[in-house]
Structures are given as C-alpha cells and as structure tokens.
N, C-alpha and C positions, 0 to 999 in steps of 0.2 A: 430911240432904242433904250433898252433898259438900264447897260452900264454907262452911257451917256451921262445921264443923271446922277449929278451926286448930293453925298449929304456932308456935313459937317464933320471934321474929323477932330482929333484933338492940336491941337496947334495953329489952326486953323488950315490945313492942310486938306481937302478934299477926297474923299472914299468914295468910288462908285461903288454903285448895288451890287456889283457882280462883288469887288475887292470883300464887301459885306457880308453876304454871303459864303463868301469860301472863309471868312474867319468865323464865321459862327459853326461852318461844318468842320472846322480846326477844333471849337470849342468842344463840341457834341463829343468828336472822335477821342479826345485827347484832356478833358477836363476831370473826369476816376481817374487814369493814370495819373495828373499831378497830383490832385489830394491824398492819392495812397503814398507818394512821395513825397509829399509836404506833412503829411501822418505824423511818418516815420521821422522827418527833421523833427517835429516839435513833438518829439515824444508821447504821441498819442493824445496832445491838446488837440481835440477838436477844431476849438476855436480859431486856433492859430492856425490849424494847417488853412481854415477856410481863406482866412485874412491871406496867407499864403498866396493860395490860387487864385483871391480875386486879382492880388497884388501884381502878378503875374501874367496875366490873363490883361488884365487891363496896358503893362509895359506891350506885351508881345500886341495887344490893338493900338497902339500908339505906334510902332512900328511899323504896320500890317504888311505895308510894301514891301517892304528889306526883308520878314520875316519869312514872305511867300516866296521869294526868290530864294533863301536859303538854300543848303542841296537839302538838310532836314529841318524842317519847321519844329518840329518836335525836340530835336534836338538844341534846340535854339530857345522853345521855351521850357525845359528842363535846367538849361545853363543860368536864364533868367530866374527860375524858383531857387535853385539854391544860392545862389549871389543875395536873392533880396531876404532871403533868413538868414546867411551871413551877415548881412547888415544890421538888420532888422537887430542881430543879437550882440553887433559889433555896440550899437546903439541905447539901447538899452542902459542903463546906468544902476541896476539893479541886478542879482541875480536871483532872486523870487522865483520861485518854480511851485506849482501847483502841487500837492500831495494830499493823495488821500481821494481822487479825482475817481467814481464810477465813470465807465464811458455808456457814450450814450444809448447803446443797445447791447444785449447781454450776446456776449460770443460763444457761439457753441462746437461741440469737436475735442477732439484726443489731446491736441495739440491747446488746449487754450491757455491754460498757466503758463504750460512752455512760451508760448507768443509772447505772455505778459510779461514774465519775468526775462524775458530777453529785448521787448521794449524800454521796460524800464532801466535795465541796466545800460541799453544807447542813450536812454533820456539823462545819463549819469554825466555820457561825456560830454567834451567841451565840445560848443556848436563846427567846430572843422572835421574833427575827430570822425561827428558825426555824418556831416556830409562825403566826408571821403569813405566811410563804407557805406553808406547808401549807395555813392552812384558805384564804387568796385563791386560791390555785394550784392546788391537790394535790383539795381538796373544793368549789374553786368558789365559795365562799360569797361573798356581797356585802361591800362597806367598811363597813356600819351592823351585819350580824350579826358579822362579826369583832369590832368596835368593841368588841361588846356579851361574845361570849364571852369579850374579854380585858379587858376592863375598861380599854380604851383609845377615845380621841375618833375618830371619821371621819379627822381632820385628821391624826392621832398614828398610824394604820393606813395612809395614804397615802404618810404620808415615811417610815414604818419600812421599808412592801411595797419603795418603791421604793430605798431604802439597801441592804438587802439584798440586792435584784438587781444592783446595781451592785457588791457584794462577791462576789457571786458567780462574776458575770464577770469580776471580777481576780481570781478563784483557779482559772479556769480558763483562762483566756489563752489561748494560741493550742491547746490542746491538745484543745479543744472540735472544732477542726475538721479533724483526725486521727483522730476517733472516727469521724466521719459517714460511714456506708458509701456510696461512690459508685456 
C-alpha cells in the first residue's frame, strides 16, 4: 500500500508517503502566509524573510508527526517562524540592517508609501517589539496566544504591544499624515 512505504526522514526517523504528502499540502496551503509574516519580521528583507520560511518549513518537516496532530498546524508553524527570527536576531552579533534596499518588484496602489513608511518604521524596532505586533496586529492573534507563542506573561505582551506602538509613532511623526491620500 502506499503509506506503507517510507522514505527517509530527518533523524533518521521514517515518513510514510501519505505523512509526505499531507506536509507538502501544509506547504502549498500555508507557505504566502508565512513569507508575508516573515516579510513583515525582517522588515521587508527579502532575503531574510525567504531564509525565514525555508527555516521553518524545514523545523515544522522535521516534526511532521507532532506537527499534524497539532489542534492547528498552522499555528504551530507560525510559533516556529517567529522563535527562529528571534533567534536568528538574538544571534547575530552585529546590528547591520540593509538601507537604501529597492524591493524586488515595484508596489502599486493608494496605499504604497503609506505601506513603506510604516514598514520601515517596524523595521526600526527591536526584533520582539516587532513580533509582538505582528502577531497582535498583522495575524490578529489574542494577548494569551502571543503570551504563549513568545514565551512571554499576558501582562509582558500588553506593555511591550503597547511601547511599540508608541515608538512607532515617534518614528513616524508627522509624516504618517502626508501619506494619507485625500
């Protein structure tokens, strides 16, 4: 039979065809949403959000089992992308940020300075900063499931969401309302 058969996992742990397939229909379904999430962490690097998603992508198949039994898969690799760009920035021993970066395809719409200048002013704050309004803001998520993805209290997700926002608006100052098409 089909899932009989397996192939090589990583650990040396066994993946049937069937386990294979439903990760790759995980990847299809769910591989845009993390990049536009992984985006938005790395400030609109590219590059990085990619490294992001493979990085992610590759934990949550190293997993597969655990992952699918989940109550949300999704959820689970969401938690994974922002932990490993936490890291990822914990790690780091520089803080070099790219400036001056065209992206890779020209944006079009009412909204496009706006977008940019409210990207780059996330790309300002500190990498927590920024994941705690991503996932309050950006995915919606509740104060209890942030709490939980970041391994931070209700109480510590409250005052960080809301310091944040208040940096943000001081790095965009009056320029926020120059953007807004009349």
């Amino acid at each position: 039979m089909h899932g009989e058969h397996g192939t090589r996992g990583t650990g040396g742990k066994r993946v049937t065809s069937a386990q294979e397939d439903a990760y790759l229909e995980f990847v299809a379904e769910r591989a845009r949403a993390l990049y536009r999430s992984a985006y938005v962490l790395a400030a609109g690097d590219t590059h990085l959000a990619e490294d992001l998603v493979q990085e992610t992508l590759g934990r949550v198949y190293a997993h597969w089992k655990r992952v699918a039994r989940a109550d949300s898969p999704a959820a689970y690799a969401q938690t994974v992308l922002v932990r490993a760009f936490l890291s990822l920035r914990r790690r780091r021993s520089t803080g070099e940020r790219p400036v001056g970066d065209l992206p890779d395809r020209a944006a079009s719409g009412p909204d496009t300075a706006l977008r940019l200048t409210l990207l780059d002013a996330i790309g300002r704050l500190p990498p927590r900063d920024r994941a705690v309004l991503l996932l309050r803001y950006w995915e919606d998520r509740s104060i209890e499931e942030t709490g939980r993805m970041l391994r931070m209290s209700n109480s510590a997700v409250r005052s960080q969401g809301t310091r944040a926002l208040v940096r943000v608006r001081a790095l965009l100052g009056d320029s926020l309302t120059d953007l807004v098409p009349r």
